[in-house]
Z-matrix of the N, CA and C atoms (Angstrom, degrees):
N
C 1 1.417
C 2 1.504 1 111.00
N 3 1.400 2 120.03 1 23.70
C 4 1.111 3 122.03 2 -160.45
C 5 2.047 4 97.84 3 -59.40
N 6 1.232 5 95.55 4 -73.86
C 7 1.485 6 101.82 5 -146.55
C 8 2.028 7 89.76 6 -82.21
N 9 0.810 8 122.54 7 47.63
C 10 1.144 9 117.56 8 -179.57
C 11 1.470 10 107.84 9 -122.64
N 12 1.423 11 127.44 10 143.93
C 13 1.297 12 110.21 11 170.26
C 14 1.450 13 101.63 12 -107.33
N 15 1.545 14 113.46 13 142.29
C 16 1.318 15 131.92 14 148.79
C 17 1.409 16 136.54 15 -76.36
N 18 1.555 17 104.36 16 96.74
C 19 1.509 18 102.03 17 -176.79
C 20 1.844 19 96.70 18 -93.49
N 21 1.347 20 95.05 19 165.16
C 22 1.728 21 112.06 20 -173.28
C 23 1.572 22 85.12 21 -106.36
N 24 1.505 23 86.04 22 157.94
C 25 1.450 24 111.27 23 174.43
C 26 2.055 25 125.87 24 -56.32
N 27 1.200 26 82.73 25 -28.27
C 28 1.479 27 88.48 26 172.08
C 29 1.392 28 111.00 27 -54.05
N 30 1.572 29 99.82 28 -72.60
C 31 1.733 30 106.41 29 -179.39
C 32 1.421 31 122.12 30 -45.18
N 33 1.264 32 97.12 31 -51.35
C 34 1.925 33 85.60 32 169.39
C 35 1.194 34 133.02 33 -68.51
N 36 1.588 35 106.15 34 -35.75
C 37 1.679 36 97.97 35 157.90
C 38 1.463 37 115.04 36 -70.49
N 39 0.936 38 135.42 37 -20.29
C 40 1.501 39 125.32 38 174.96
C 41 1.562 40 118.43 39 -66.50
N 42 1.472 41 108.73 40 -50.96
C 43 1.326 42 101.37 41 -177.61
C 44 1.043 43 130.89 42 -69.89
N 45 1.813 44 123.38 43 -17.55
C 46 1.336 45 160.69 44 146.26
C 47 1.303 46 103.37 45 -30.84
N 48 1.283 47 112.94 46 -65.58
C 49 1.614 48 118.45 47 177.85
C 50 1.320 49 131.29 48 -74.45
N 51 1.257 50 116.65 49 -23.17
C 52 1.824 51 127.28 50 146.64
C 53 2.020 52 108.74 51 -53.61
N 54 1.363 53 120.34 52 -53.30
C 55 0.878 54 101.28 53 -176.52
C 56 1.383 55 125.49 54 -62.59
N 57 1.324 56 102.69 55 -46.11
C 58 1.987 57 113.22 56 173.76
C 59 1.288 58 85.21 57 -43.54
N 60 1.248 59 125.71 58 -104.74
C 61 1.565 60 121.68 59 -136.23
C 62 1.815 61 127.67 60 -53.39
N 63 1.611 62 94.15 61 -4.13
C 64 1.458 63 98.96 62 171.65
C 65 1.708 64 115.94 63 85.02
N 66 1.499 65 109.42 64 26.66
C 67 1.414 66 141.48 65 -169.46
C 68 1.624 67 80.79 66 -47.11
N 69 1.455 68 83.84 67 -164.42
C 70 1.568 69 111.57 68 -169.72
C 71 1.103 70 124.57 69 -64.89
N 72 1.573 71 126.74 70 4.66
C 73 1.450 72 145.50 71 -164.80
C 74 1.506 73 97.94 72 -87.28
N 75 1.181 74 116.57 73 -43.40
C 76 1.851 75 126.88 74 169.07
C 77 1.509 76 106.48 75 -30.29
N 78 1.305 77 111.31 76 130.81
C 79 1.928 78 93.68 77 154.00
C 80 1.331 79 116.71 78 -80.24
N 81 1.695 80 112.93 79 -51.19
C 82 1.349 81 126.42 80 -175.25
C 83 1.857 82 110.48 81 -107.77
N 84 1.563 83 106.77 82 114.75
C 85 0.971 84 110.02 83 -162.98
C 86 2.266 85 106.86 84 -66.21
N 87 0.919 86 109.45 85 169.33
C 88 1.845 87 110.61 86 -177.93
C 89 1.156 88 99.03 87 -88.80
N 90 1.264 89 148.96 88 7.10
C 91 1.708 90 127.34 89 143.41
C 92 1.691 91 101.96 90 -67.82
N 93 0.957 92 136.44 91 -32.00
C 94 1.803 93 132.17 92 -137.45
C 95 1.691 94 73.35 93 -105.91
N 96 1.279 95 132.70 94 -65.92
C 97 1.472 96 133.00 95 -169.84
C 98 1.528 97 94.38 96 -45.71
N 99 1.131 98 138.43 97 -52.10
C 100 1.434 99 144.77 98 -170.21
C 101 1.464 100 97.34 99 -55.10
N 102 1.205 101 129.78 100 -77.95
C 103 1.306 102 135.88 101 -168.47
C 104 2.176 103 104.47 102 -68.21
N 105 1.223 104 105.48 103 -5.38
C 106 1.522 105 99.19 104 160.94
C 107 1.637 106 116.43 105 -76.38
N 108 1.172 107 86.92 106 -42.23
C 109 1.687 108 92.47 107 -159.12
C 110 1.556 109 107.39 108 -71.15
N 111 1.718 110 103.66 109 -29.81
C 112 1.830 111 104.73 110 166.73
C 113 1.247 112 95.50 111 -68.91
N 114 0.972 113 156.78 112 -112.30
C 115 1.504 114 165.78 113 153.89
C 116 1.795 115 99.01 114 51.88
N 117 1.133 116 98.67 115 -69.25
C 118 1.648 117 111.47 116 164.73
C 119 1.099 118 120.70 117 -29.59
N 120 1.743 119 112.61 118 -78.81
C 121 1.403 120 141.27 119 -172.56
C 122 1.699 121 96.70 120 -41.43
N 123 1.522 122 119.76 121 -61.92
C 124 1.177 123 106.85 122 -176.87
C 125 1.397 124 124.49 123 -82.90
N 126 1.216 125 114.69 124 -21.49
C 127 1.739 126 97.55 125 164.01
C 128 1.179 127 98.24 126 -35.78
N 129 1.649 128 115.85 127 -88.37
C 130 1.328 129 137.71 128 -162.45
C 131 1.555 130 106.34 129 -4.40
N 132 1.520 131 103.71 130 -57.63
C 133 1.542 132 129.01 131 -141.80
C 134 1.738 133 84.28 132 -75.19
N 135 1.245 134 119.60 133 -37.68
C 136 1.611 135 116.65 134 -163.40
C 137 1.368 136 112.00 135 -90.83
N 138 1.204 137 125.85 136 -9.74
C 139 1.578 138 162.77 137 158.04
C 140 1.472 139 112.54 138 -48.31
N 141 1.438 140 92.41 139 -68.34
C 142 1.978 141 104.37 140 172.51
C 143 1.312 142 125.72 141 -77.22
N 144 1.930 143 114.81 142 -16.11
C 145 1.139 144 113.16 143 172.62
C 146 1.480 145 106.07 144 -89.42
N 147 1.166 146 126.37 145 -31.94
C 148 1.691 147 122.24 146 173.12
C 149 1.503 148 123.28 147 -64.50
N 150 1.176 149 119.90 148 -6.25
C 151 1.433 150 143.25 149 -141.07
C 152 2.076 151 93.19 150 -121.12
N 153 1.429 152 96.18 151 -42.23
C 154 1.403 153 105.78 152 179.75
C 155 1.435 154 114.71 153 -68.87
N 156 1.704 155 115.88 154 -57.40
C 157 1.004 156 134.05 155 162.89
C 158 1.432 157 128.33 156 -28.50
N 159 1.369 158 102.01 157 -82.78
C 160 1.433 159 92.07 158 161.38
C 161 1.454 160 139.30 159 -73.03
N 162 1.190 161 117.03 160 16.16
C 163 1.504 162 118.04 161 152.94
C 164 1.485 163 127.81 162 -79.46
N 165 1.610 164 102.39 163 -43.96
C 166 1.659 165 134.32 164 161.40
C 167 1.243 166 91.70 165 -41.23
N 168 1.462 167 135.00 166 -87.43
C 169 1.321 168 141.78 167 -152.17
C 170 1.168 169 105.27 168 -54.06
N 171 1.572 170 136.25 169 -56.59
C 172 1.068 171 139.28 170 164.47
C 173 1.330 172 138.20 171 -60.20
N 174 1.151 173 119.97 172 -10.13
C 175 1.406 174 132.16 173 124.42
C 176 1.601 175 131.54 174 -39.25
N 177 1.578 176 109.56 175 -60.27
C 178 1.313 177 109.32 176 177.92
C 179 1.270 178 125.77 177 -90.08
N 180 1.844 179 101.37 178 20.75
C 181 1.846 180 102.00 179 175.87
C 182 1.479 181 95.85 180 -111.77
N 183 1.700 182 143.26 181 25.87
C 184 0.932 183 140.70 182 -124.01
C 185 1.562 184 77.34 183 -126.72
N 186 1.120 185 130.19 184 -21.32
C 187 1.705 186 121.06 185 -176.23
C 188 1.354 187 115.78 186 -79.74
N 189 1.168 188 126.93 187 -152.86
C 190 1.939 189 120.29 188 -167.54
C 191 1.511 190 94.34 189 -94.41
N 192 1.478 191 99.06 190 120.38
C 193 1.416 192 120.71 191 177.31
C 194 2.016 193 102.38 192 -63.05
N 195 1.125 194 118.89 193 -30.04
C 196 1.675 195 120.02 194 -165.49
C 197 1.527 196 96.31 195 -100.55
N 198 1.422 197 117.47 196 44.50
C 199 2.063 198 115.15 197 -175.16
C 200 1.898 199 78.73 198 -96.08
N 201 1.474 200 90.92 199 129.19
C 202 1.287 201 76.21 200 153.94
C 203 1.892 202 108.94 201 -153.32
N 204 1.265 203 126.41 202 -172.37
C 205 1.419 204 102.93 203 -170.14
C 206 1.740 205 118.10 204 -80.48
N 207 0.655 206 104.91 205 -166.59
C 208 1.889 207 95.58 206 -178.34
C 209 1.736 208 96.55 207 -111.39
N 210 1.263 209 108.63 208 135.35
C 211 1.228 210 135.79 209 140.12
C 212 1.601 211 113.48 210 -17.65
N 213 1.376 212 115.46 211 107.89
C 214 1.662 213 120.94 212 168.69
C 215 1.517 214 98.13 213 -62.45
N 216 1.689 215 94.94 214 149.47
C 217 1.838 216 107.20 215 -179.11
C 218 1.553 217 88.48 216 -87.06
N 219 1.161 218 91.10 217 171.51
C 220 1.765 219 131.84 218 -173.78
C 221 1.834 220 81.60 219 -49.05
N 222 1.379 221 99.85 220 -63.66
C 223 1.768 222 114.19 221 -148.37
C 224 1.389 223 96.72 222 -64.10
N 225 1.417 224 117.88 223 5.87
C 226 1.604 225 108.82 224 175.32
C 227 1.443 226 118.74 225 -142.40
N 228 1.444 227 103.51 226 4.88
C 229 1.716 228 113.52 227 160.03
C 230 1.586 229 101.44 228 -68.00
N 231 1.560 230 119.41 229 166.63
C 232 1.306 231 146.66 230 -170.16
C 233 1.386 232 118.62 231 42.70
N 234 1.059 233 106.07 232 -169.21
C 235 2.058 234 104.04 233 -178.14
C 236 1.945 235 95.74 234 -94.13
N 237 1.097 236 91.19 235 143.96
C 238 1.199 237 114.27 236 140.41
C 239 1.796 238 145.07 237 -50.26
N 240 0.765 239 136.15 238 116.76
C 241 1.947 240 137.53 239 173.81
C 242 1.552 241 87.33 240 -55.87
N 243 1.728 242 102.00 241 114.41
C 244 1.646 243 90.71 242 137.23
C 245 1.782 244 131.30 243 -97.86
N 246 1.207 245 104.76 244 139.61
C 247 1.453 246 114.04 245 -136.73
C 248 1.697 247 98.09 246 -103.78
N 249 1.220 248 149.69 247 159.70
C 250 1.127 249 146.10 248 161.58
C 251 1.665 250 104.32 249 -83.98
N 252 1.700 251 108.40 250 155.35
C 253 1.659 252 98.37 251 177.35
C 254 1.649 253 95.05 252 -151.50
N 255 1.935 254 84.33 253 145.42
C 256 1.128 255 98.06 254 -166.27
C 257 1.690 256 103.81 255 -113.58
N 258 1.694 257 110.94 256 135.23
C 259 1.067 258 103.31 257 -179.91
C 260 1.830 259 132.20 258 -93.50
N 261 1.375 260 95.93 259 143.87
C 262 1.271 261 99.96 260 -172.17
C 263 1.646 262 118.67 261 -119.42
N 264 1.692 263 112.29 262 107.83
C 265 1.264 264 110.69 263 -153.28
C 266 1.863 265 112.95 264 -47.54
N 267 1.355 266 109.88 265 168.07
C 268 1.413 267 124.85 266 -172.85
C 269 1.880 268 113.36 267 -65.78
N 270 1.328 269 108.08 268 107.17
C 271 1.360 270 133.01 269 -166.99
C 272 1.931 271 106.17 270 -77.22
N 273 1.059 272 121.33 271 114.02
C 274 1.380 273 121.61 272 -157.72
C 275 2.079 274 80.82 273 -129.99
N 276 1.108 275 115.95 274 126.58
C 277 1.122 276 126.67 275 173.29
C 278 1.839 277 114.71 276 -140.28
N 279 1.423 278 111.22 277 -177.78
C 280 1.530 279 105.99 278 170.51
C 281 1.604 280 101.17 279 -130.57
N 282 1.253 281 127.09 280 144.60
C 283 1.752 282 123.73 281 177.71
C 284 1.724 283 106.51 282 -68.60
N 285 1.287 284 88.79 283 175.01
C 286 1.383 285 98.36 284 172.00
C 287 1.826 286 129.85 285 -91.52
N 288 1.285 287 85.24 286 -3.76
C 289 1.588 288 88.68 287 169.89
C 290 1.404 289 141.44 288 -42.00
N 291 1.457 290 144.38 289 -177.92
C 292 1.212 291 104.31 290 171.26
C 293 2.148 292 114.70 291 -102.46
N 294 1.306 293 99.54 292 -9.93
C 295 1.629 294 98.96 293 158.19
C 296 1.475 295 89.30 294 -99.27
N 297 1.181 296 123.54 295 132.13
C 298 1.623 297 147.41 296 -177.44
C 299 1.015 298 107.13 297 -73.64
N 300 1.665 299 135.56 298 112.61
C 301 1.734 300 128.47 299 171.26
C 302 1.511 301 90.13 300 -97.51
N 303 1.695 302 102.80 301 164.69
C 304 1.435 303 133.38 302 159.93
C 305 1.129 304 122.01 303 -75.80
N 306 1.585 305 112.33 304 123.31
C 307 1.818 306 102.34 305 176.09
C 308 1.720 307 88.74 306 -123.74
N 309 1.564 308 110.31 307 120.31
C 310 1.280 309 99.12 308 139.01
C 311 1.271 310 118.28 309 -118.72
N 312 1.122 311 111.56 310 154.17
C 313 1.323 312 133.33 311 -173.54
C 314 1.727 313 124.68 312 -136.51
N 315 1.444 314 111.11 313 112.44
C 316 1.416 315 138.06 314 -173.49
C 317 1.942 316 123.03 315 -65.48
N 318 1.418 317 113.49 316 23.97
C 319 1.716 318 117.42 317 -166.94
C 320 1.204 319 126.60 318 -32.31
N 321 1.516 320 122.70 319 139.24
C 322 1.403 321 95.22 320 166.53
C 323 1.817 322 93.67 321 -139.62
N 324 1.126 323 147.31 322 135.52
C 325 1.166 324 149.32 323 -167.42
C 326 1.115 325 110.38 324 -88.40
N 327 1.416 326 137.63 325 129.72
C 328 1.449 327 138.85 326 173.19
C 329 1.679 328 118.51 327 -95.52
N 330 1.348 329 129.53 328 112.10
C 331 1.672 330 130.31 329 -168.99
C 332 1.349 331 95.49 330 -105.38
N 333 1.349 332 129.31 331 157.66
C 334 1.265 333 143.22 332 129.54
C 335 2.094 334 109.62 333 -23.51
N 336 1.555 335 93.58 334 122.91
C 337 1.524 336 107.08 335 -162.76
C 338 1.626 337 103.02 336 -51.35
N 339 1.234 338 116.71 337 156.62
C 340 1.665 339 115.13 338 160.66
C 341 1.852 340 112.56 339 57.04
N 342 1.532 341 107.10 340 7.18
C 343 1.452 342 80.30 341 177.87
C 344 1.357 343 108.36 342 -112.38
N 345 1.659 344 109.50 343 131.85
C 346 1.459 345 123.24 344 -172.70
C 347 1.653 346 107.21 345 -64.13
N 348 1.564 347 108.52 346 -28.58
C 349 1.395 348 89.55 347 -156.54
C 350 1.699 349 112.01 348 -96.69
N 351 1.531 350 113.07 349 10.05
C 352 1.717 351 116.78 350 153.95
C 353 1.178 352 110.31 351 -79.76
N 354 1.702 353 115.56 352 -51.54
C 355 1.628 354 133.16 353 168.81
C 356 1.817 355 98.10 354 -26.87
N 357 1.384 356 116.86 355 -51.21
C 358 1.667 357 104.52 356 -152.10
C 359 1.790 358 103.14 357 -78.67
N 360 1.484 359 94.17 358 -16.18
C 361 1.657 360 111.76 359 -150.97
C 362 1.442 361 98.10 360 -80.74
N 363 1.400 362 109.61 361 -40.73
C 364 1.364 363 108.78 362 -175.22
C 365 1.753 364 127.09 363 -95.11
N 366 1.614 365 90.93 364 -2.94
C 367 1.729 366 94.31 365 163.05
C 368 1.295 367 105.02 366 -72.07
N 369 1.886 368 120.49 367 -53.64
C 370 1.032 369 127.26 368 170.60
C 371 1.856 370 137.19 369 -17.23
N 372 1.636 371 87.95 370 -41.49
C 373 1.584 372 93.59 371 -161.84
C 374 2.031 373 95.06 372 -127.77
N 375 1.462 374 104.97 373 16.04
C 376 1.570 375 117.11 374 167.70
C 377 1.642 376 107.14 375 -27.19
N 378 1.446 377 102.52 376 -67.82
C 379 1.493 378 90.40 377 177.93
C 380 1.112 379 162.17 378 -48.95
N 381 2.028 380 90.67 379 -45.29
C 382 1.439 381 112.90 380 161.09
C 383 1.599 382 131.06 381 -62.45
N 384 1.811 383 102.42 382 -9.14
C 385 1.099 384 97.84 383 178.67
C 386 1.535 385 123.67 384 -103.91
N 387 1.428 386 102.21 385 -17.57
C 388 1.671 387 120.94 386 162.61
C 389 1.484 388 104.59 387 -45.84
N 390 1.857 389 123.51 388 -50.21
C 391 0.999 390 121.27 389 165.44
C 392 1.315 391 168.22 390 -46.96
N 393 1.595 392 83.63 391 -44.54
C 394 1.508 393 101.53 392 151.75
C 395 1.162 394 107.36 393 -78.46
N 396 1.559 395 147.29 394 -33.36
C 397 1.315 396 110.14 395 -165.06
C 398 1.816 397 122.01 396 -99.35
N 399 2.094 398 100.91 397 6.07
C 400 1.177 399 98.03 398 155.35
C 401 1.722 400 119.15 399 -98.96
N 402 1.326 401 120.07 400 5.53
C 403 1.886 402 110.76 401 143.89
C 404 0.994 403 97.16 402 -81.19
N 405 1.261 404 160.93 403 -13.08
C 406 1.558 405 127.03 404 176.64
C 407 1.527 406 118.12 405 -77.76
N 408 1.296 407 97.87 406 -44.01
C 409 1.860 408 106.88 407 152.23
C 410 1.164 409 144.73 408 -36.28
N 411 1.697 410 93.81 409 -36.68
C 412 1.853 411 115.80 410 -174.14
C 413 1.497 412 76.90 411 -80.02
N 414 1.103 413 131.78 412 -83.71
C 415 1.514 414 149.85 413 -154.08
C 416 1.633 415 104.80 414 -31.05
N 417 0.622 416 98.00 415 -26.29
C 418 2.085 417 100.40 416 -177.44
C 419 1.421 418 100.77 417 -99.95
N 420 1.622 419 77.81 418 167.04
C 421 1.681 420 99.29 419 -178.09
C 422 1.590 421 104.81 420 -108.22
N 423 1.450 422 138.75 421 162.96
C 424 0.853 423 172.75 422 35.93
C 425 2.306 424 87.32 423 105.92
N 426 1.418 425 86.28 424 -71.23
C 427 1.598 426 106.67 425 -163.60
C 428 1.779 427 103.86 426 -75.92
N 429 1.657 428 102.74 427 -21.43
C 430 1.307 429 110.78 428 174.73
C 431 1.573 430 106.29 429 -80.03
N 432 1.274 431 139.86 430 -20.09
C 433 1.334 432 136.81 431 -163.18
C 434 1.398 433 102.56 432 -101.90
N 435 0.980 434 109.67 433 -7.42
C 436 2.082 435 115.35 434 -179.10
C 437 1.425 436 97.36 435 -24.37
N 438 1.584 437 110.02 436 162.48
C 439 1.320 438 108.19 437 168.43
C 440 1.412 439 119.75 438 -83.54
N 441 1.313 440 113.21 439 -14.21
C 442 1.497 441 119.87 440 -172.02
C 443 1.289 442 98.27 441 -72.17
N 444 1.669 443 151.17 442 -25.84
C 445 1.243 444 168.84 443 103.47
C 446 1.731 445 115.30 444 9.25
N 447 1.442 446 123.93 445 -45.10
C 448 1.096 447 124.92 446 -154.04
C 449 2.052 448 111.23 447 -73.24
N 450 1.339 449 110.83 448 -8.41
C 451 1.482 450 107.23 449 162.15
C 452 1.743 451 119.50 450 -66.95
N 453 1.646 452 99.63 451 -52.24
C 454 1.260 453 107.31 452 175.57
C 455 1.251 454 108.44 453 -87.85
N 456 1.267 455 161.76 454 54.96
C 457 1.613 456 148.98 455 40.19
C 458 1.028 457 126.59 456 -9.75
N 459 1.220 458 122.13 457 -60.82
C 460 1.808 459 126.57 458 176.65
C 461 1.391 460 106.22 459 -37.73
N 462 1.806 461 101.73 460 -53.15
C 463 1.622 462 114.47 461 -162.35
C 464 1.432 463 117.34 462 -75.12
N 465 1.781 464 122.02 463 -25.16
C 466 1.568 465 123.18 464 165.78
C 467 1.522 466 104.13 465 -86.37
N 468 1.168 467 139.91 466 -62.07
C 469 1.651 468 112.23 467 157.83
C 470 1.179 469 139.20 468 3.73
N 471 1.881 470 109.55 469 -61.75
C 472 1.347 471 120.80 470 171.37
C 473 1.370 472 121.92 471 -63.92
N 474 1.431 473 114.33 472 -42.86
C 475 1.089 474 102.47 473 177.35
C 476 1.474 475 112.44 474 -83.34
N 477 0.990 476 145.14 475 -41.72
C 478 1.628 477 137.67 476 160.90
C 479 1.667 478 106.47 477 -32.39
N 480 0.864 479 102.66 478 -67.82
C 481 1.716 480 96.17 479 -172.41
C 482 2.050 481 111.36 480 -51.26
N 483 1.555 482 101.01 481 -46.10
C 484 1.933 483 100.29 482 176.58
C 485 1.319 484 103.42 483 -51.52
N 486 1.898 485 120.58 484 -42.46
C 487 1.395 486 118.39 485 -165.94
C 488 1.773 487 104.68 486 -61.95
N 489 1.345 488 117.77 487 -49.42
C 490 1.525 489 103.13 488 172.89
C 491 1.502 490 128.18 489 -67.71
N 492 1.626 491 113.89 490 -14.08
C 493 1.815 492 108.02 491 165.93
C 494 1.101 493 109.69 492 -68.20
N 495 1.516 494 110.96 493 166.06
C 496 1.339 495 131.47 494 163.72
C 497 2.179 496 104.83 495 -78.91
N 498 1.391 497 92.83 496 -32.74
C 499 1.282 498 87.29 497 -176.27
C 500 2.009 499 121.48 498 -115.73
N 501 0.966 500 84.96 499 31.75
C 502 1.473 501 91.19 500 168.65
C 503 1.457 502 113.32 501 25.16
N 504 1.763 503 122.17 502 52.26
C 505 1.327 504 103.36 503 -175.16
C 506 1.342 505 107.88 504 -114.62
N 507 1.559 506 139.43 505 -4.88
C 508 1.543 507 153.03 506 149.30
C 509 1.369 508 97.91 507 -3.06
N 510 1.561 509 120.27 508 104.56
C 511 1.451 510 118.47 509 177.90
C 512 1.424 511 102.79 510 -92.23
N 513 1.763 512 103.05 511 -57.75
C 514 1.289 513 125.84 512 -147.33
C 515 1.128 514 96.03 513 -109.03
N 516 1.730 515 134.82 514 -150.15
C 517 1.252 516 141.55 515 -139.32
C 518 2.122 517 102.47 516 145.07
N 519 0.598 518 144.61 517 83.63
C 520 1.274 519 121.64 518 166.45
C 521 1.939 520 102.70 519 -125.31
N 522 1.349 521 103.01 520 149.45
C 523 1.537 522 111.21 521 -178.86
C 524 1.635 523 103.63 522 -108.65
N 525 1.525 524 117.83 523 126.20
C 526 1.432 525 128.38 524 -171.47
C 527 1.632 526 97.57 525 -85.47
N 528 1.354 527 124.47 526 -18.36
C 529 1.007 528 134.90 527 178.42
C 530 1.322 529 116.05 528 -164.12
N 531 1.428 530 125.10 529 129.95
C 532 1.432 531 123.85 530 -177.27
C 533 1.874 532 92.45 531 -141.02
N 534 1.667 533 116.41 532 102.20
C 535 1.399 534 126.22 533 137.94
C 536 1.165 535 137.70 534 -100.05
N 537 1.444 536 114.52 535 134.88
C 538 1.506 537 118.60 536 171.29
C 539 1.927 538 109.87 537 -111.27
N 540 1.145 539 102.43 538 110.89
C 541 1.613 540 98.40 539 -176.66
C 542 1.327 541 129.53 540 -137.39
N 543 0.765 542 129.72 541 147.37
C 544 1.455 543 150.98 542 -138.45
C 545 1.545 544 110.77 543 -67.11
N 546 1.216 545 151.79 544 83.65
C 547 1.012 546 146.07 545 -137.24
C 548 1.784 547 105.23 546 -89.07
């Protein structure tokens, strides 16, 4: 047994048993590796969600940077008058064409709010004005009543109808129904 060394059982089971359990030979003990690899996982994880984001975002700024909304017209800046309206039963006429179309037409007159004394004027003269505005109906044609037409109708109406008040107060004009049809 000369050149041999004799180790005892202790030592070999001892050093045996340092290695199993992961003794002091470790640098970094397996709790700290445990809490690396979470540590990791969520960088990572906050990495790919920031990464998403701003691609997304930059994606959806990718259209015309100078869109912007349009400018309201003149005809729809400030408030409006609200107007009182007076009704004027449903006007059934025939054109002047020579096959005769149907116009009816639904009026309703718009006055200056609260004032009694257009209010009295135009119960007064109800009839005369049903009248004139079914000859003005008869009086046209078919191609004259187009709808592309129906502002400048509104607008000779108005003034025909102020010309027969005493008080010229006919603001508005609106039609609840305006047909022209084919007889």
């Amino acid at each position: 047994m000369g050149d041999e060394e004799v180790f005892s059982e202790e030592e070999v089971a001892g050093g045996a048993a340092e290695e199993e359990a992961g003794g002091s030979r470790r640098l970094i003990p397996a709790f700290v590796l445990k809490i690396l690899k979470w540590v990791a996982l969520g960088l990572a994880a906050i990495i790919f969600i920031v990464t998403v984001v701003v691609i997304t975002v930059s994606l959806m700024n990718q259209g015309p940077q100078s869109a912007a909304y349009p400018s309201a017209s003149e005809e729809y800046q400030g408030s409006v008058e609200i107007l009182s309206w007076y009704d004027i039963p449903e006007i059934r006429t025939r054109t002047s064409d020579e096959n005769p179309y149907t116009v009816i037409v639904d009026p309703k007159l718009g006055y200056e709010s609260e004032s009694k004394k257009i209010q009295t004027e135009l119960i007064a003269r109800r009839e005369q004005i049903i009248d004139m505005m079914r000859r003005y109906f008869s009086r046209r044609t078919a191609s004259e009543l187009a709808p592309q037409y129906e502002d400048e109708i509104k607008a000779e109406l108005e003034e025909q109808i102020n010309r027969i008040m005493n008080s010229k107060g006919i603001e508005d004009i609106v039609f609840l129904q305006f047909n022209v049809i084919e007889f």
